[in-house]
C-alpha positions in Angstrom: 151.6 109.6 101.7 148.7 111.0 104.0 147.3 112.6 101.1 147.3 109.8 98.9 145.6 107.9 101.8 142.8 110.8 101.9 142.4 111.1 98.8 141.6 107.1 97.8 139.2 107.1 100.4 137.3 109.9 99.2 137.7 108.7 95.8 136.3 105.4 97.2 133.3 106.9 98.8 132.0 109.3 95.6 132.0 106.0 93.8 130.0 104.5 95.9 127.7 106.8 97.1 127.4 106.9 93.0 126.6 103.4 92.8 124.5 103.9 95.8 122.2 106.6 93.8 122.2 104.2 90.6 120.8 101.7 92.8 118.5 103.9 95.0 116.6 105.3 91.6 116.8 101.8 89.1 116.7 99.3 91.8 114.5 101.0 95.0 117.3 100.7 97.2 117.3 102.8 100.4 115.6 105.1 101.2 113.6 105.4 97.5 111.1 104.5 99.7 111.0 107.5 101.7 111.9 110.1 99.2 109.0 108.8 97.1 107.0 109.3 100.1 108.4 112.8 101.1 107.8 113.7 97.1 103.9 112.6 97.3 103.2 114.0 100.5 104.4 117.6 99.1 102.6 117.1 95.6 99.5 115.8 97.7 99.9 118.9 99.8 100.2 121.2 96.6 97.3 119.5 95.2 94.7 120.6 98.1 96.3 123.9 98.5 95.6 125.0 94.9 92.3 123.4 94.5 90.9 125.4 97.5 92.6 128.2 95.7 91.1 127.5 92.8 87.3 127.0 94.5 88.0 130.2 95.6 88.0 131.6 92.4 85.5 129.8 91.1 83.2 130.9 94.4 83.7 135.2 93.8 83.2 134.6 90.0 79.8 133.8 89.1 78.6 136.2 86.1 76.1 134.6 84.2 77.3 132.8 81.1 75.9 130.6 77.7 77.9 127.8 78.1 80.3 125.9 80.8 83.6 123.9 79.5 83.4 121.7 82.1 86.2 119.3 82.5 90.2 118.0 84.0 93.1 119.7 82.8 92.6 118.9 79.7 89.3 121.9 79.8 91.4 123.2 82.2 93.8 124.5 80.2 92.1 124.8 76.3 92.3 128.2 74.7 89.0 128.9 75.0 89.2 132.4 74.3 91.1 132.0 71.2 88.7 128.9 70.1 85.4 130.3 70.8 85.7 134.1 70.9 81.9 134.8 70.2 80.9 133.0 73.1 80.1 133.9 76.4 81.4 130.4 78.7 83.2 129.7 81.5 85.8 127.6 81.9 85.5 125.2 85.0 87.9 122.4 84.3 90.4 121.6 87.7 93.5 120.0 86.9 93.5 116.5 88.2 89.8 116.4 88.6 88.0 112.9 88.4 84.1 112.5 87.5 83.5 112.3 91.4 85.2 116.0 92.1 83.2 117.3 89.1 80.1 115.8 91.1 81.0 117.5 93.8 81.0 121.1 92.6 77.9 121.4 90.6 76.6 124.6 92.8 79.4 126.5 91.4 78.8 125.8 88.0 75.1 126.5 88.2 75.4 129.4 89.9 76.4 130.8 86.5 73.0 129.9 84.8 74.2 128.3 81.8 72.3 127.0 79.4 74.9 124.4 78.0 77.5 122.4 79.8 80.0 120.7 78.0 81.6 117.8 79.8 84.8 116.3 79.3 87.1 114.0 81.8 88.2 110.6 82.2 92.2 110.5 82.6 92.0 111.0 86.2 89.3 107.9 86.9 91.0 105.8 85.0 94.3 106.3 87.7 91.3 105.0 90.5 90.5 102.2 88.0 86.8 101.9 89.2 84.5 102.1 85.8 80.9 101.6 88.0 81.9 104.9 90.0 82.5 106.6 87.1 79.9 106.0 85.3 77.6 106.8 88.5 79.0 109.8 88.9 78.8 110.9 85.6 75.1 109.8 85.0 74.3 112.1 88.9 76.0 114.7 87.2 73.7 114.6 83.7 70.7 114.1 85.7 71.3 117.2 88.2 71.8 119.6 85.5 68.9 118.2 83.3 66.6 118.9 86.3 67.8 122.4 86.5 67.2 122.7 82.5 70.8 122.8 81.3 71.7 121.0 77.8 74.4 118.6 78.6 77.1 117.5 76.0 78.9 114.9 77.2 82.3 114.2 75.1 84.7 111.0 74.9 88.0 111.7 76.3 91.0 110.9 74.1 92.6 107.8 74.5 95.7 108.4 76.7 99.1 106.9 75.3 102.1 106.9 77.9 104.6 104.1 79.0 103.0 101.1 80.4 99.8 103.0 80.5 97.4 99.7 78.7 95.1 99.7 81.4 94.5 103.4 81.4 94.0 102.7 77.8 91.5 99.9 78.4 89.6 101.8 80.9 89.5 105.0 78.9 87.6 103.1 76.0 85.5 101.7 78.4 84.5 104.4 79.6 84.1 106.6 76.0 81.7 103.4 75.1 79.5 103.7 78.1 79.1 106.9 78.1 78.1 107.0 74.8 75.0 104.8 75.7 74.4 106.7 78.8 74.2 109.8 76.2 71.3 107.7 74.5 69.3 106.6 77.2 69.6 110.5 78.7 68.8 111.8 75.5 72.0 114.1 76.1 74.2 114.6 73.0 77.7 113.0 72.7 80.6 114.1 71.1 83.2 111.7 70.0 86.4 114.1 71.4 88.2 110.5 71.1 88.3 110.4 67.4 91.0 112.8 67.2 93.4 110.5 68.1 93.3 106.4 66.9 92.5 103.7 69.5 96.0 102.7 70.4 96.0 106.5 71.9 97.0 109.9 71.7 99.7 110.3 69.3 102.7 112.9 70.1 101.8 115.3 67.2 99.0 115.9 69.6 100.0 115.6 73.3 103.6 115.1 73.6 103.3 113.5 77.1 100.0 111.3 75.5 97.6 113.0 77.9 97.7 117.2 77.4 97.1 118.1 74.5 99.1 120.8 72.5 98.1 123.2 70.1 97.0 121.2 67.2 95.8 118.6 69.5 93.1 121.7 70.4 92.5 122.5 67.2 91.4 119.4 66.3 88.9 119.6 69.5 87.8 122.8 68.5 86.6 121.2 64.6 84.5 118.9 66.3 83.3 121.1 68.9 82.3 124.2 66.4 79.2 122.8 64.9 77.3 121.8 68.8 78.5 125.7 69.7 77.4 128.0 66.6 73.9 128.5 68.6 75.5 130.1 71.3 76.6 133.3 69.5 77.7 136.1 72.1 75.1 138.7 69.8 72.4 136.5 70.2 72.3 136.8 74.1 73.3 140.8 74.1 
């Protein structure tokens, strides 16, 4: 009997610490709010460890190149090698970057002497939802390398498409259309990067998460891309 009794209680506390979980994830019950905490303090943590780490790189390696990919994760992680394998570049895009970290580490990218930069971001400004700082930011960032002589390209990023992500979408073609004028009044050129994907966003045939793209996603980059980049033949500089 004292085993029956043992084991309907235990029965009866796996069911509701069940129930207890369903809620805690679905309904925020206790203690969502600390776990979600706990999670962004660690991912927060990650974050500034690897970006040092990544600065770090980014300080030893400073051979001089043609061209700079300059950029989020979306540079960040391109093929570039396989894309543009006559060129001499760098590729400076930081994962989870906004216009505003890109500002902020212009001495590394023209300590390699490049006489192109190719700019692409976005995804992570539209997350801080604040279009004048962006655009500020962006237009510091033209103007600094413009004084130093380096051709800037800037690029429209491609429209995100996620879950409840409409004002990431709004803000993204905000963005695209002003700095498309702030190409013309820099005299900078722009590449429309957004046009590989239609305005409602990023379709899964080329990001599966509506954000990174995937293999075709870059291939369609790379046809846009190829006709600003065919000057910068690694035998012309050699």
């Amino acid at each position: 009997m004292r085993k029956v009794i043992h084991f309907a209680f235990a029965a009866i506390f796996l069911i509701l610490a069940y129930a207890w979980g369903i809620c805690t994830v679905y309904c925020h019950a206790w203690p969502y709010q600390i776990i979600s905490k706990i999670r962004s303090f660690s991912y927060q943590e990650y974050s500034v460890i690897e970006r040092q780490r990544i600065h770090g790189v980014f300080d030893e390696y400073t051979a001089q190149v043609e061209v700079v990919f300059l950029g989020d994760s979306l540079t960040e992680q391109a093929p570039w090698e396989e894309m543009f394998p006559d060129i001499r570049f760098a590729n400076r895009g930081v994962s989870g970057d906004t216009f505003a970290d890109i500002l902020a580490r212009l001495d590394q990218v023209s300590a390699l002497q490049p006489k192109a930069v190719f700019l692409l971001a976005g995804i992570n400004d539209a997350r801080i939802g604040d279009l004048e700082a962006s655009i500020m930011a962006i237009r510091r960032i033209v103007e600094t390398f413009q004084s130093k002589g380096v051709d800037v390209f800037l690029q429209s990023s491609p429209v995100p498409n996620w879950p409840n992500g409409k004002s990431a979408r709004i803000f993204i073609k905000e963005l695209n259309l002003l700095i498309s004028e702030l190409a013309a009044e820099k005299n900078v050129q722009f590449i429309d990067v957004a046009s590989i994907a239609p305005l409602d966003g990023l379709s899964a045939e080329l990001a599966p998460d509506g954000v990174h793209l995937n293999g075709l996603g870059y291939k369609n980059w790379e046809g846009i891309l190829h006709q600003h980049l065919v000057n910068f033949n690694r035998d012309t500089y050699e």
